[in-house]
N, C-alpha and C positions, 0 to 999 in steps of 0.2 A: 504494500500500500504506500502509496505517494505520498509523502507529508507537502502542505504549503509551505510559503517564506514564513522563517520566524519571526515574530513582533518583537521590536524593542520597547520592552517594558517603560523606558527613559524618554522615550521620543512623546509627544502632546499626541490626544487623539482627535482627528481632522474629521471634519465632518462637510460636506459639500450640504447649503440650504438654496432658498431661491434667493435673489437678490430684495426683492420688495418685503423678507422680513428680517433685513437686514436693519439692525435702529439706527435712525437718523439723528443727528445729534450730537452733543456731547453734555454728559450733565456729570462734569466733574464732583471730586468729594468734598469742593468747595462752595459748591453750588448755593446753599442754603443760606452762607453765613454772606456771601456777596452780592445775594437777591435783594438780603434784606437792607444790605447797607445802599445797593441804587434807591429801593424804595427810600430809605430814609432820607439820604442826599434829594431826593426828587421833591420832598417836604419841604426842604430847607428854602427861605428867601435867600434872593443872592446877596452876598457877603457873610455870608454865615460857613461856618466850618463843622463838619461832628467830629466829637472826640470820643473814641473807643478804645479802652482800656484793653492795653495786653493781654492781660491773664484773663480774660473775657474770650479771647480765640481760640478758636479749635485748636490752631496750629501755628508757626512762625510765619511774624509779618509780612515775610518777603514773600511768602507761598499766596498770602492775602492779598499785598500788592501784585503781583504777577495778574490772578485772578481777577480781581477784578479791571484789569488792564483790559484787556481781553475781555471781555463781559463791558464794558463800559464803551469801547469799541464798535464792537459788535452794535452795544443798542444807543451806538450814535453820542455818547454821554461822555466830553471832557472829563476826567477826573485827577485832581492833583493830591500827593500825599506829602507825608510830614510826618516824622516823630522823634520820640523823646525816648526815653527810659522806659517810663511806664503807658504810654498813650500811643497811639495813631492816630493821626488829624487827615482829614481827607474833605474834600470842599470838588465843588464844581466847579469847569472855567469856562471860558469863551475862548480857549484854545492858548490864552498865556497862561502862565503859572506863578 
């Protein structure tokens, strides 16, 4: 009796699907905490700045800044940041900073 090829245990197992259920998108693991700060910046009148407390993040600043780079981008939205020690400042612009 003929044996098949062996499987390498090691190797990812591949699976061929259709393309249309393939997800659209990307909803990083950031997603939540940088939704919430557009919304809140969106609140703000202009000259106003929010201050969000470090240890209030999920994660390190710069993963936050990154994110909502990107995310702010995407939906059109200047955003400038700022911090300190214990804060992040972050405010809207009209393209200066």
């Amino acid at each position: 009796m003929e044996e098949g090829p062996k499987i390498d245990a090691t190797q990812p197992k591949l699976e061929a699907i259709r393309r249309n259920e393939v997800p659209k998108g990307r909803k990083g693991k950031h997603k939540k905490i940088v939704d919430r700060l557009l919304r809140e910046l969106d609140r703000l009148p202009p000259g106003d700045a929010l201050r969000v407390r470090l240890a209030s993040l999920p994660t390190q600043k710069a993963n936050i800044r990154s994110a909502l780079n990107r995310a702010g981008h995407k939906a059109g939205v200047n955003v400038a940041t700022s911090s300190d020690a214990e804060n992040l400042y972050l405010w809207k612009t009209d393209g200066e900073t």
